[in-house]
Residue, then its C-alpha position, 0 to 999 in steps of 0.5 A: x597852834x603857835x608851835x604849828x605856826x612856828x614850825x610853818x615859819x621856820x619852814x619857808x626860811x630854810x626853803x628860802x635859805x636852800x633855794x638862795x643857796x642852791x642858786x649861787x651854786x647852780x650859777x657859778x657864784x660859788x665855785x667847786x672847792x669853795x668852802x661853805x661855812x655856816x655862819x658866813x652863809x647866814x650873814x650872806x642870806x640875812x637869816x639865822x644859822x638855824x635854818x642855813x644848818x637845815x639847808x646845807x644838809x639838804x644840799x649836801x644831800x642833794x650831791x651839790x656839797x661836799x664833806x671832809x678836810x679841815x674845812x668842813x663842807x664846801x661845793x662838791x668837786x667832780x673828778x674826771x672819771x665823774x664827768x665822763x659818765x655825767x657826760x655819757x648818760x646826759x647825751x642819752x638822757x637829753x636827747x631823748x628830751x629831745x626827741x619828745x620835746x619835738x612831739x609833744x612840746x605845747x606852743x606857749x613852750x615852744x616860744x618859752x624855749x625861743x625866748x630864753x635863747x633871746x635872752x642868752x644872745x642878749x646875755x653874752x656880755x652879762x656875769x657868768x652867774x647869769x649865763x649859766x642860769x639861763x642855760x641851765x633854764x634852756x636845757x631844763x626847759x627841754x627837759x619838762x617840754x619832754x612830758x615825762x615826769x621821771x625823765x625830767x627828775x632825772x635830768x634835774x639831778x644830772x644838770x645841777x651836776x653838770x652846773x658844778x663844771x660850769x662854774x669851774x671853767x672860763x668858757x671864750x666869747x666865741x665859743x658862747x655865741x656859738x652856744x646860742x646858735x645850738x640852742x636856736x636850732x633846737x628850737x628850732x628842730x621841736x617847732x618842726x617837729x622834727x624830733x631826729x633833729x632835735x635829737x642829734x642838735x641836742x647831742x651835738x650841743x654837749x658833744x662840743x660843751x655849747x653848754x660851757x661844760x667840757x667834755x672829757x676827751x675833746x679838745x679844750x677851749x683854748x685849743x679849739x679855735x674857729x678856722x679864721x679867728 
């Protein structure tokens, strides 16, 4: 019985452990190319290096680290060719979230979504660790409103792969204000019903990296200046 319990505990510190983890990847903390030891990740977390060895496999597992070099592991790095393919099957994928997110998302998701764009415009000025959490939770929040469990799996995989490119880019105030905007339109579409909508504002949002992400083939950041600015 106290193996059992030992076992049980030593479970919901490397559960704790990845989760710490993951989200300092997943919000831009730790940036691609950042080297991940394990004894500096256990005095981070306040844990041991058992549980820490247990959660950098899973992450590494989960596509998020890297192995190879003197260094050991680190945040994985996507190359271009690797964004171009995330890009094209996330327009697919999000946009068929979309599209049932718009016939089938329930009120209390609806205002969920509303919310978290709320929290985004009040958010501008706030660390960049915070922004991408919260569009990470907008385009998740889509994503499960679809009501279709294997989509939304999907999804999960390809936006903590797109949360790598947003930790590696600065993204201008301009073009993060207009991201809001986007996503109060989505919203905005699924409160309508109006799944055509939903569908093209969502494929819109990538196409112009509104998710601070850029897109392969588009003009960079810096390069597209808003007439009048």
């Amino acid at each position: 019985m106290e193996r059992g319990l030992a076992g049980e505990g030593r479970g919901s510190h490397v559960e704790s452990a990845y989760e710490d983890l993951r989200a300092l990847i997943l919000q831009g903390v730790l940036r691609p190319g950042d080297p991940i030891r394990e004894g500096t990740v256990a005095a981070r977390l306040g844990v041991s290096r058992t549980p820490v060895r247990d959660a950098l496999q899973r992450l590494l597992a989960d596509g998020l680290l890297t192995r190879g070099g003197p260094r050991g592991l680190a945040v994985r790095q996507l190359d271009q060719q690797q964004i171009v393919e995330l890009h094209a099957l996330r327009e697919v994928l999000e946009g068929m979230a979309a599209q049932l997110a718009a016939r089938h998302a329930s009120e209390p998701e609806i205002r969920a979504l509303r919310d978290v764009a709320r929290r985004q415009r009040d958010a501008l000025s706030e660390s960049p660790a915070v922004q991408n959490h919260l569009n990470n939770l907008f385009h998740n929040g889509v994503a499960q409103a679809a009501r279709n469990r294997y989509l939304a799996a999907d999804l999960q995989e390809l936006l903590d792969s797109s949360a790598l490119m947003a930790g590696a880019c600065e993204v201008p105030r301009w073009r993060r204000d207009a991201a809001v905007d986007e996503h109060v339109r989505i919203v905005d579409a699924i409160e309508h019903r109006d799944a055509a909508r939903a569908t093209c504002e969502l494929r819109l949002v990538l196409l112009f990296g509104g998710d601070g992400q850029p897109v392969a083939g588009a003009p960079s950041l810096d390069e597209t200046v808003p007439v009048g600015s």
